[in-house]
N, C-alpha and C positions, 0 to 999 in steps of 0.2 A: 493429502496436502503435503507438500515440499516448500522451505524455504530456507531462504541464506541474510540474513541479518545481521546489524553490529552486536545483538545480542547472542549471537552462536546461527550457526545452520546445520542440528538436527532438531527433532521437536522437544526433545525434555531437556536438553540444555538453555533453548529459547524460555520454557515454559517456566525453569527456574530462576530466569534474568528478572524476566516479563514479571513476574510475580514481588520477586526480590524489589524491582525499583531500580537496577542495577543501571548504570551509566558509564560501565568500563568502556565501553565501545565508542565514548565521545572521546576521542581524541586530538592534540594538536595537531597541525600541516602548515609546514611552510611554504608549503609546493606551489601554493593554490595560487594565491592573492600576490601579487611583488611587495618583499617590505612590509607582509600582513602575516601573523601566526594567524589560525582562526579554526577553531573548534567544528570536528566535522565527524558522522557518522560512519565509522568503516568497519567493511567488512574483516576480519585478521584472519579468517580458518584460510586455510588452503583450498584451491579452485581447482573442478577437475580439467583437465586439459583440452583444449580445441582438436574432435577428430580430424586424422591430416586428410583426410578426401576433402572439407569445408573448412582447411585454413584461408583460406581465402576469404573468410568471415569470419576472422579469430577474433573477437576484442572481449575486453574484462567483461562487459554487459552480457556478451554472449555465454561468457563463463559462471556467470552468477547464475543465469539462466540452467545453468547443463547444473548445479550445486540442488537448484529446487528442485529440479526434475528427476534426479535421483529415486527419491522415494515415491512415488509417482510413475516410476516407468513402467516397472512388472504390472499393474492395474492397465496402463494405457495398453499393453501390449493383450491384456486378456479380453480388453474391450475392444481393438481390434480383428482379436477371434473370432469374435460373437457377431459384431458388424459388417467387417469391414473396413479397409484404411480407408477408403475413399469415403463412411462415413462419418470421421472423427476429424474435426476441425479443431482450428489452431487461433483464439486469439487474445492479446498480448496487448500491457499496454507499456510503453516506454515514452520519454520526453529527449534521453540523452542520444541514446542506442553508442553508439562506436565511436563518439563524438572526441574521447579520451586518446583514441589512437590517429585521429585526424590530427589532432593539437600535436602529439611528437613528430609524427610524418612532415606536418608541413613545418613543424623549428628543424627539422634533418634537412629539407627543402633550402630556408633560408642560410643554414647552414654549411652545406654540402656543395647545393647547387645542383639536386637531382633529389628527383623519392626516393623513399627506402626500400629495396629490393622487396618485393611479394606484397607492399601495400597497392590496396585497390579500394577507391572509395567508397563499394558497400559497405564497407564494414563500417560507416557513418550515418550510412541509410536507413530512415526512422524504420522503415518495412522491414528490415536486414532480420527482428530477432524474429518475428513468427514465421518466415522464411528459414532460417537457422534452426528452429524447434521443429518443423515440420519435415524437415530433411533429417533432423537426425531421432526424431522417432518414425517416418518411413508412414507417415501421415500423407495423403493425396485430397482432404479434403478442403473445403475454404480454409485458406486462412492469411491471417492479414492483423495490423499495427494498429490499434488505435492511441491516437497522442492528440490529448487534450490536455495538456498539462499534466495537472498534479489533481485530476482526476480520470488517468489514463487507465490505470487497470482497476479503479473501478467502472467505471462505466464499460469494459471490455465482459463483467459479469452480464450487465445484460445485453449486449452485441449476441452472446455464446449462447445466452438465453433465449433468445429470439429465433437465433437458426436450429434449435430442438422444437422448440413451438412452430418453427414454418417448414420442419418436414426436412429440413437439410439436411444437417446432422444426429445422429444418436447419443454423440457425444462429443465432447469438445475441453481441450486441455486451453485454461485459461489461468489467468496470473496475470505478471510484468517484473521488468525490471529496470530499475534506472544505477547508473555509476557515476563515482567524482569526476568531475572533469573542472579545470581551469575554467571553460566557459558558462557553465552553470553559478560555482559559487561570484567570479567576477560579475555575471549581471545580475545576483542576486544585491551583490555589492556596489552596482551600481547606484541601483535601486536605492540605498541605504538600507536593505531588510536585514543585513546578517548579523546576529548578534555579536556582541563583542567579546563574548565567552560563550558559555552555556546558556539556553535559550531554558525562558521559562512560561510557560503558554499560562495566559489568562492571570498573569502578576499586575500588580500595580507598576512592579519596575522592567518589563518586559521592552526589550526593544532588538526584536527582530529572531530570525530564524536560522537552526545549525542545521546545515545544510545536512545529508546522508544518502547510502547507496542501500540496495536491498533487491529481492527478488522474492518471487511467492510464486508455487505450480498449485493448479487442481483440477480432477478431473472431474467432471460437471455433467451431468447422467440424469437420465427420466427416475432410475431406480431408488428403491429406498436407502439410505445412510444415515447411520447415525448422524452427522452435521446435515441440514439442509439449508440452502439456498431459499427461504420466503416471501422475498419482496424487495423490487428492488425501483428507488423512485429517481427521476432525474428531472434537471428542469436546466433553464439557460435564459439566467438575465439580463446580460451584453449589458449591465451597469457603466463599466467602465473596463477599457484593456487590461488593466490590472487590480483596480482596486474593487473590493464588495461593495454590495449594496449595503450601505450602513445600517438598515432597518433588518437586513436578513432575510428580503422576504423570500429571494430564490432559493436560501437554505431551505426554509422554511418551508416552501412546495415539495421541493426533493422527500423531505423526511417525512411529512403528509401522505406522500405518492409511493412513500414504501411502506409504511403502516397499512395504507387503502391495501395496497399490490397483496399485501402480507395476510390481510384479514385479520390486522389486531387494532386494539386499542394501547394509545400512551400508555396507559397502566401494565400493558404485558409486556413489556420491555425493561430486563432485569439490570441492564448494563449498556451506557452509550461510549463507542471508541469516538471523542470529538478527532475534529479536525485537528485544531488548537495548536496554528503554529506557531505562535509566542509574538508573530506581527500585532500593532494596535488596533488596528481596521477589520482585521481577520475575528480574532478573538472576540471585538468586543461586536458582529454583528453575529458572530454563531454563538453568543450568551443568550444574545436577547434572543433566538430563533428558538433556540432548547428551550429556554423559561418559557417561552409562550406554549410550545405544547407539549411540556415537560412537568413545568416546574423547577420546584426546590429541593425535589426528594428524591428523583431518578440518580443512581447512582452514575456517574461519569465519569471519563479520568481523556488528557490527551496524552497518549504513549509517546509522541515527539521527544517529548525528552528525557526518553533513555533513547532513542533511536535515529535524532533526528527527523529532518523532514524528507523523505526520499525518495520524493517527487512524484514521478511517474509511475513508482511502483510502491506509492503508499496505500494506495484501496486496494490493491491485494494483500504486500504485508501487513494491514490493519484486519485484512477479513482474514487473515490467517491468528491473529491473537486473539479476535473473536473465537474462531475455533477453538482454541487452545484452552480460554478460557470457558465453553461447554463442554467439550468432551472433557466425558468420565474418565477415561486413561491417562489423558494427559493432568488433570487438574482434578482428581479426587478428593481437594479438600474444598471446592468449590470458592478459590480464591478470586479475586478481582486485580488488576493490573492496577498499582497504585498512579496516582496524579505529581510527577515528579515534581515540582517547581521551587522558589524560596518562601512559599507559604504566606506570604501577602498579595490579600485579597485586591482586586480594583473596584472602588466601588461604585463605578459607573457602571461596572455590567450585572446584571441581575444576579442574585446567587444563586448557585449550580453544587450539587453533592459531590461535589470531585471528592472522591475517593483516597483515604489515604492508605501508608503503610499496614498490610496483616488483615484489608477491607476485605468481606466472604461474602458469596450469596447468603441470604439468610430467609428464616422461616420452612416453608416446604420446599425450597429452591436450592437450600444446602443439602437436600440429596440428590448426590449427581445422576440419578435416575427421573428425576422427574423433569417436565418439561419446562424449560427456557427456550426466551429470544433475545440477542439482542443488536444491537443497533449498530454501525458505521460511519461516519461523514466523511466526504471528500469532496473538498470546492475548491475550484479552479479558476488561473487566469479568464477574463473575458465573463465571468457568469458562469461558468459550465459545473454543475452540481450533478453528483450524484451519491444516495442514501442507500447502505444495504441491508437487510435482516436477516442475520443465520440465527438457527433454532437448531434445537434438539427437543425429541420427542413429537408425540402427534398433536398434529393443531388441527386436522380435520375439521 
């Protein structure tokens, strides 16, 4: 697993933010909104460079992308030995893709009166990044974009899962990634969803979401690993173009449909990453989804805010601090990712164990040898749901 976060992009730099509660990476921009400061997720490490054979598909999304896939390559490359490129498949979810370098290209447009020399508008094209992934790992097998919102590279878990079950693939590098762009936070802003500062998921005084960028790689394999892929549930309930079901209930299936998928019960799930983007409608139907086959005691936390929200490529940076938080290497004191917020409850949505500062697995689950699952959400514009469970250890 590869990722590039506002909370760092290698793993023990992430794992000590993620743990910590840390929030350095919310930072202001003026860039974004006209006449608007507004607190947003960024990345700050330095990005590796666009190879010049595929400048012609250079944009920051592409580059966050090549940040994940770093740690990840040598593995891709040894599963290509054994397979084959032609059976290691590519997919990806994003919402923005290149969208960032459209918006300067066409103010040089208005400005100039001609494009900027070398832009081409792939490099906007939602397909652009598992195309750019699979050229520059030398990958010839499927591969392809999927963009369903801000349930994109989840739902690409099991896209990737599907073509090892139907014989396609052997294996398949999967993730996403989404970037700031003026058009994201603006129609978030249209919306009225973006906070006015720091976004506090599941507050009483919550009103709305800090937007963020991010990226997540992994290579997805029949074999055995330490982290495994369990169960993964989806559903789609075209409630409304944007808003949830207020009852929940399409969360609600998703999460059902990965515990089924998974072969567990509520009770073996030691840790939920919620969705919990600080919106009112969001929050308060993925409270009541959780309590109803949850409860009160499953420990949860939503990472949003140290991270914001970052979109298209939040189910894979969430299933990537799922990982973080099982593996033994990374998290040997078997801590939990605390629930950043201002600590006022809402009391319209049922109570939920968020997680605070210094939270551990505990019992026989604080040794990091023994086996854990735990849980994902990621729900999207239009209905689109989908629930993941990584584990460690056998669940046979």
């Amino acid at each position: 697993m590869g990722l590039a976060t506002p909370l760092g992009k290698d793993r023990a730099t992430v794992a000590r933010a993620l743990f910590a509660g840390s929030r350095d990476g919310l930072v202001p921009r003026d860039d974004l909104i006209p006449g608007r400061t507004v607190r947003v997720g960024a990345v700050a490490d330095p990005l590796p460079p666009i190879p010049a054979a595929l400048e012609p598909l250079g944009s920051r999304n592409n580059r966050l992308m090549l940040a994940a896939l770093e740690p990840i390559a040598d593995a891709v490359g040894a599963a290509a030995s054994r397979f084959g490129r032609d059976r290691i498949g590519v997919v990806l979810g994003t919402s923005t893709s290149g969208i960032a370098e459209g918006e300067e290209a066409f103010a040089a447009l208005r400005r100039d009166g001609s494009w900027p020399p070398g832009f081409h508008y792939r490099r906007q094209e939602t397909g652009a990044l598992a195309d750019f992934v699979a050229r520059v790992l030398g990958l010839t097998g499927p591969a392809y974009t999927v963009a369903t919102a801000c349930s994109s590279s989840g739902k690409a878990f099991a896209s990737a899962r599907r073509l090892i079950a139907a014989g396609l693939c052997d294996a398949v590098v999967v993730g996403g990634a989404d970037t700031l762009c003026r058009m994201t936070v603006g129609g978030f802003t249209a919306l009225e969803a973006v906070s006015a500062d720091l976004c506090h998921p599941f507050s009483a005084n919550r009103d709305g979401i800090t937007v963020g960028e991010a990226a997540a790689a992994f290579l997805l394999t029949r074999e055995p690993a330490p982290i495994q892929l369990l169960g993964v549930g989806e559903s789609s309930d075209a409630h409304h173009v944007s808003a949830p079901d207020p009852e929940g209930q399409g969360a609600e299936r998703a999460m059902r449909a990965a515990l089924e998928d998974a072969g567990l019960a509520a009770s073996d799930i030691a840790w939920i990453n919620l969705h919990g983007t600080g919106t009112a409608l969001n929050d308060s139907m993925e409270g009541k989804a959780v309590h109803r086959i949850f409860g009160s005691t499953t420990p949860c936390a939503s990472t949003k805010g140290m991270t914001g929200h970052t979109l298209g490529a939040a189910g894979a940076c969430e299933a990537a601090f799922l990982w973080l938080a099982l593996s033994a290497e990374d998290n040997p004191d078997g801590l939990l990712p605390p629930h950043v917020w201002d600590g006022v409850a809402d009391p319209a949505i049922p109570p939920l164990a968020l997680t605070g500062p210094g939270a551990r697995l505990d019992g026989p689950l604080a040794d990091p040898r023994a086996r854990a699952a735990m849980l994902s959400n990621s729900f999207a514009f239009g209905g689109s749901n989908v629930a993941l469970v990584l584990a460690r250890g056998d669940w046979s």
